[in-house]
C-alpha positions in Angstrom: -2.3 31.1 28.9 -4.0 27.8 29.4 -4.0 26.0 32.9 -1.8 22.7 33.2 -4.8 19.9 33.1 -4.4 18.7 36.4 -5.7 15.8 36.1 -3.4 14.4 33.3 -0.6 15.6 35.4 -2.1 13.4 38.1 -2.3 10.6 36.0 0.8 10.5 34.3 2.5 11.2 37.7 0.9 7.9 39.2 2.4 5.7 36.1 5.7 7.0 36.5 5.3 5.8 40.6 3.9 2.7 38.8 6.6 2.2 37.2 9.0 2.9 39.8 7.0 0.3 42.5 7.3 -2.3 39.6 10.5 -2.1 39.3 11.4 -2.7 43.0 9.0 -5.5 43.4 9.2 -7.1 40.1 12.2 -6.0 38.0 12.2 -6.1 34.5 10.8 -8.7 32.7 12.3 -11.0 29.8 10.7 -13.4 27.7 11.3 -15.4 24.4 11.4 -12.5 22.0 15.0 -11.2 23.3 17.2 -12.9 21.4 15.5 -12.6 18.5 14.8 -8.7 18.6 18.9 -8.3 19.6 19.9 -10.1 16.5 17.3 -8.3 14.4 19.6 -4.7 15.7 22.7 -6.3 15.4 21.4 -6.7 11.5 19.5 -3.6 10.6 23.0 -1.7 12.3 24.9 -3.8 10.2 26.7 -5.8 12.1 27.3 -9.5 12.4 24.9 -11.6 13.8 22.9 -14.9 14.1 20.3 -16.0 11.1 19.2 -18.9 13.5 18.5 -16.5 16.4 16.8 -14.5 14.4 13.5 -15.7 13.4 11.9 -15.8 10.0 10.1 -12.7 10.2 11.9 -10.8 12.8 13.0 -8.6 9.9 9.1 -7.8 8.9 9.0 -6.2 12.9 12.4 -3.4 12.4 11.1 -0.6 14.2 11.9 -1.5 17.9 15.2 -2.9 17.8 15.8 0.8 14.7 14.6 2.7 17.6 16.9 0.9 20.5 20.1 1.2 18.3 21.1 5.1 19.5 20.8 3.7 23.3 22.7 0.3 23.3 25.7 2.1 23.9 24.3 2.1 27.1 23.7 -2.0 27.2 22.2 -4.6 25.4 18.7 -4.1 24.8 18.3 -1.1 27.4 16.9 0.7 24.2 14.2 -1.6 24.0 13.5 -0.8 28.1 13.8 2.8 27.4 11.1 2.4 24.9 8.9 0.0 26.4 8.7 2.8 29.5 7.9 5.7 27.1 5.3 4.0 24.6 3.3 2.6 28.7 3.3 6.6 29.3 2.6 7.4 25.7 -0.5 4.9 26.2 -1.4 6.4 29.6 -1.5 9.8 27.8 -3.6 8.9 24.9 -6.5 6.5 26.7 -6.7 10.0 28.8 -7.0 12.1 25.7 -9.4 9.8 24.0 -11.4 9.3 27.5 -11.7 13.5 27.2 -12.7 14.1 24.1 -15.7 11.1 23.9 -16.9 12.0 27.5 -15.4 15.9 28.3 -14.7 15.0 31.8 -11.1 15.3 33.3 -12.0 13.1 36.3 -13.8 10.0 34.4 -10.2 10.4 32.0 -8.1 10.4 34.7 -10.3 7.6 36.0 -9.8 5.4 32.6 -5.9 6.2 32.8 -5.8 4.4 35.9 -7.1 1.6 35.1 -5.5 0.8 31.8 -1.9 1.5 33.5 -2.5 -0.7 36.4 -3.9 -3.2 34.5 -2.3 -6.7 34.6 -0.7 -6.4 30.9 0.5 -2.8 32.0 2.3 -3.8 34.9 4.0 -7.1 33.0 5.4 -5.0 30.1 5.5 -1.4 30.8 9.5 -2.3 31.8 9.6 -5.1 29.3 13.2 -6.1 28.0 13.1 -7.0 24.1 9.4 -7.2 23.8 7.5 -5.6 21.3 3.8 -5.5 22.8 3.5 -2.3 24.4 5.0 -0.1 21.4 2.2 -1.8 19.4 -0.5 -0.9 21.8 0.6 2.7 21.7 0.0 2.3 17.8 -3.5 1.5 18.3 -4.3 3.9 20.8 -2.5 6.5 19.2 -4.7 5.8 15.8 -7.6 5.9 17.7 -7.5 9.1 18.8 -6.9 10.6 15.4 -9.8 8.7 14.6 -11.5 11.2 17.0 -10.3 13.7 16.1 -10.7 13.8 12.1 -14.2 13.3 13.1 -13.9 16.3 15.3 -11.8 18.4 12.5 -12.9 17.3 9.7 -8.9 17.6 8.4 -8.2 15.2 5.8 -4.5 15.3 6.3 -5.5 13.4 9.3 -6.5 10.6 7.5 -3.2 10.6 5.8 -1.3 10.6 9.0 -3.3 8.5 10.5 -2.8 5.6 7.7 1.0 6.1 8.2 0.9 5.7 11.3 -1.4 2.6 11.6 1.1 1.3 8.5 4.2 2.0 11.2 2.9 0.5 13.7 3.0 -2.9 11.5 6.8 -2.9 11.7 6.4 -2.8 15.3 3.9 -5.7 15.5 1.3 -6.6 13.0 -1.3 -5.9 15.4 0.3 -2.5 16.0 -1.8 -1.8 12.3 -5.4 -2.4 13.7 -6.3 1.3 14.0 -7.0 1.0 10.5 -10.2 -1.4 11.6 -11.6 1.6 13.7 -11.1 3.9 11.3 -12.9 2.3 8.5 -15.7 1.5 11.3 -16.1 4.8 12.4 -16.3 5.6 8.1 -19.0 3.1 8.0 -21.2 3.9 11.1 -21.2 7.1 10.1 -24.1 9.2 8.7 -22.3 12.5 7.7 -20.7 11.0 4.9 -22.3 9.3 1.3 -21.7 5.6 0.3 -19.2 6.8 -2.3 -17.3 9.6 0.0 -17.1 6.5 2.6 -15.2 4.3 0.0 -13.0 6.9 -1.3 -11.8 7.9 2.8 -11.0 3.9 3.3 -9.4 3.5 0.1 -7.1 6.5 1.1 -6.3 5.3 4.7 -5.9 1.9 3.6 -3.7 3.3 0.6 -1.2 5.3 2.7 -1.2 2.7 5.2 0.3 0.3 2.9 3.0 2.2 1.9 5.4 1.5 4.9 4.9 -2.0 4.5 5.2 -2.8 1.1 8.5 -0.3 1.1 9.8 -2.2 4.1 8.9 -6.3 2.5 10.5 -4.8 -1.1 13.8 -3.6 1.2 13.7 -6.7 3.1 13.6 -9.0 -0.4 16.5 -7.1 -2.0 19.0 -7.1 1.3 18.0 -10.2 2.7 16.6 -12.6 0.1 17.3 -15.5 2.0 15.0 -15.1 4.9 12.2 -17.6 4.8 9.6 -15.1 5.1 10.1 -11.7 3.7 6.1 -10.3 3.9 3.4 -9.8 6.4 0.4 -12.1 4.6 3.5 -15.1 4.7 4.3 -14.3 8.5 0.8 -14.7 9.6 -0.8 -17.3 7.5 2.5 -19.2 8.8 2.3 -18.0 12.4 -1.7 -19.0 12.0 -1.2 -22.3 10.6 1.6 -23.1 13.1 -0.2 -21.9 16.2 -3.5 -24.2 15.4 -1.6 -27.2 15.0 0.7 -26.5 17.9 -2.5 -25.0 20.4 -5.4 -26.2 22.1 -8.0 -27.7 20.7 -11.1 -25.7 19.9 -13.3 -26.4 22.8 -10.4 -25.5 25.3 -9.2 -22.4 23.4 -13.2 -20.8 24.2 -11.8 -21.7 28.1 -8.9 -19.7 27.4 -10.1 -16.6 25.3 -11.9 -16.1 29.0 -8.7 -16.9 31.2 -7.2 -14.0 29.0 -9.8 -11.4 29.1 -10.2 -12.0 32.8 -6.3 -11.5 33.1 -6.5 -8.0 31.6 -8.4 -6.2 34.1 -9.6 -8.5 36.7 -12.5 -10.1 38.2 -13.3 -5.9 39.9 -12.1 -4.5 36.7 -14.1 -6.0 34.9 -17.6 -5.4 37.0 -16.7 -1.7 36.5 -16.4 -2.3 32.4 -20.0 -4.2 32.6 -21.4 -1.4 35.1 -20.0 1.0 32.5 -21.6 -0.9 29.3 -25.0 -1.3 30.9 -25.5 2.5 32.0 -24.3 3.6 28.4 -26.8 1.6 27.1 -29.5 3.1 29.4 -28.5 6.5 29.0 -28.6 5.9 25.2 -25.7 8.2 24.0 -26.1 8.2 19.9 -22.5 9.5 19.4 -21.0 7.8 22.0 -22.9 4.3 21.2 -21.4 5.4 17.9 -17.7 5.1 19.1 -18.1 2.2 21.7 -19.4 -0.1 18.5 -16.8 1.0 16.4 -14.5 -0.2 18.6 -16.0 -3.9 18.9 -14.1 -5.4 16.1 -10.8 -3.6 17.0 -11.3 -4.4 20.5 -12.0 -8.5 19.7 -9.8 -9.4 16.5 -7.8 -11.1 19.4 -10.8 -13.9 18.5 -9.2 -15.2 15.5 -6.3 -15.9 16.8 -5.6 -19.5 18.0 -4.0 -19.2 20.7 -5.1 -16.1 23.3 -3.0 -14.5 25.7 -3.5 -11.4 27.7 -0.6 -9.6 26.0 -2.9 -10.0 22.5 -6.5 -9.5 24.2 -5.1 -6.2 25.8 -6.3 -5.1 22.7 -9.9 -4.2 24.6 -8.0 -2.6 27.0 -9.3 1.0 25.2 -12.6 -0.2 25.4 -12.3 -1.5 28.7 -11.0 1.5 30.3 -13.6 3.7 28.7 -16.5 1.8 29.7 -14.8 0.9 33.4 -14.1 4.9 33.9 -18.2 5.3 32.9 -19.2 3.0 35.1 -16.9 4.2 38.2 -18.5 8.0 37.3 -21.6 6.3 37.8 -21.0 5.0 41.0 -19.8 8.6 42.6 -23.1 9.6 41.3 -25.1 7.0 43.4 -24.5 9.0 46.6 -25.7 12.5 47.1 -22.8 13.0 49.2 -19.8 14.2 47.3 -17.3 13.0 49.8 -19.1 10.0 50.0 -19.0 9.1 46.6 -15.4 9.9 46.0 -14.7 8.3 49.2 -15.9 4.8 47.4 -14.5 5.4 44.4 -10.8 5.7 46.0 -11.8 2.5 47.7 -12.2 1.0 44.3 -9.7 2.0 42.6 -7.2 0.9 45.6 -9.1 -2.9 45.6 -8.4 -2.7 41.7 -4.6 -1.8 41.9 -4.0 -4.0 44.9 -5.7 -7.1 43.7 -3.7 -6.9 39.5 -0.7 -6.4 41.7 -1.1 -9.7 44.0 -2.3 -11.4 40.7 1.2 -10.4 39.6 3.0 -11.5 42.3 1.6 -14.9 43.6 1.8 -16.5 40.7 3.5 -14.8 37.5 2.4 -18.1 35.4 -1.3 -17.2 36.5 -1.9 -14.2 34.4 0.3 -14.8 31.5 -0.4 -18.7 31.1 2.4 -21.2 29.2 0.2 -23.3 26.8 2.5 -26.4 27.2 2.1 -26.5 31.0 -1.1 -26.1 31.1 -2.7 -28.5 28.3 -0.5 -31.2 29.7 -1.8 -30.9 33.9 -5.0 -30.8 32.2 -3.8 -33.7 29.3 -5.5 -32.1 27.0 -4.8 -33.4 23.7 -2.8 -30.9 20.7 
């Protein structure tokens, strides 16, 4: 019988108490999507409800208010709590999972763990009420890692699942679909298979991964034909256009794609990611170099959108957590003494936790900025 891995039991055990203190301190937090997301449950359970309230493409996004419905007996919108708090544990379990089976080390996985689930995003919407973001992050991860471990299998019913799932994950968000860009990276970077055999594995992914959409736009034009936007090329080349004109102007969005990455993990955090990323590139890890540059374009598509925020760029926070864990491994290793070293490293890892926290708390405008407010104290012009 194989022995409970005790550090995933560790780390999955400090997100519920994460979880727990973030309720007390915080509560749980609301933001513009609620309406919208009710309305969108009160329509897919067939009930009446509000066309205005609900946004254009609120019915291209039916997966969390489908999967709140069995739970709203309990409340309004405590399904989409209940959700929010298992896809953050989901998320905890997978970055752990990936962490293991790139590196093989329970400590530097338990390690990464940490510091995506007390990152600043993490803490904000791990008890989110009618928000969307952390179900789509699971989507991602959760893609990833059968990324892995086709490559590890060699199954192709992996890359069948792994397309549906990555297509699911676009009726939770649209960027709950991006597993599909590691995927075909990892395809690409890879010298095992030839150019042809390449083509063919995208064109299947890509294939099944459509299938869920287009199903869901065709439903959505036969029982709703009214709605302004009933597919996911209209939603974004509308929420696009509509978010350049409305934003900052080019110059200032560069200044904010850094507020928003700096928001994810942290001024310390992020030391540990760059720690991380320059020993990887000494050590000189072909497969693992493999995997961390596959993950570059998945990790930055947050660049073309127009206007950042951390709950969009938490999209590196797989990338960040793997390189942040290498570089805090790296660390313990510094010292000769054992105790030492893992003495530091618990000294870290508090400084981390404690300093997203007070970023949380003094200011929860900071981290998560409102683009109004801050392009008129700084009158720059839309």
């Amino acid at each position: 019988m194989k022995k409970p891995n005790k550090y995933l039991i560790f780390a999955l055990s400090l997100a519920i108490v994460n979880l727990i203190v973030i309720f007390l301190i915080f509560g749980i937090f609301k933001n513009t999507e609620s309406r919208s997301l009710i309305e969108t449950a009160h329509w897919i359970s067939g009930m009446e409800y509000d066309p205005i309230a609900m946004c254009g493409g609120a019915a291209l996004r039916p997966l969390a208010p489908a999967l709140s419905l069995p739970f709203e007996a309990l409340g309004e919108g405590t399904g989409l709590v209940i959700q929010s708090i298992i896809f953050y544990l989901l998320c905890v379990y997978f970055v752990f999972k990936i962490t293991e089976l790139i590196y093989k080390d329970g400590k530097q996985a338990l390690f990464a763990s940490i510091l995506y689930a007390f990152a600043i995003p993490a803490l904000k919407y791990s008890l989110a009420f009618h928000t969307t973001n952390v179900g789509s992050w699971f989507f991602c991860i959760f893609s990833i890692y059968l990324t892995l471990l086709y490559f590890k299998k060699q199954n192709e019913k992996l890359i069948i699942f792994n397309g549906l799932i990555s297509g699911i994950g676009v009726l939770m968000k649209e960027s709950g679909g991006l597993g599909i860009l590691f995927f075909a990276a990892m395809i690409l970077l890879s010298k095992e298979f030839g150019f042809k055999e390449k083509v063919l594995k995208i064109i299947k992914f890509a294939s099944i991964f459509l299938i869920p959409i287009i199903f869901w736009e065709v439903l959505v034009s036969i029982l709703a034909p009214s709605f302004q936007v009933t597919s996911h090329s209209k939603l974004l080349s509308h929420t696009i256009t509509y978010e350049i004109k409305g934003g900052p102007t080019e110059s200032f969005r560069v200044l904010l794609y850094g507020l928003s990455l700096l928001t994810t993990f942290g001024l310390l955090g992020w030391l540990l990611v760059f720690w991380g990323a320059l020993k990887e590139w000494k050590n000189k890890n072909k497969e693992r170099i493999k995997i961390l540059l596959a993950l570059i374009p998945f990790s930055f598509i947050f660049l073309v959108w127009p206007c950042p925020d951390p709950r969009h760029v938490f999209i590196v926070g797989t990338l960040g957590a793997l390189l942040g864990s290498y570089g805090l491994i790296n660390l313990k290793k510094i010292f000769k003494n054992k105790t030492i070293g893992l003495v530091l490293v618990i000294i870290i890892i508090s400084l981390y936790v404690i300093f997203n926290y007070y970023s949380y708390y003094i200011n929860d405008s900071l981290p998560f900025i409102d683009f109004e407010d801050l392009l008129h104290f700084l009158k720059v012009p839309n």
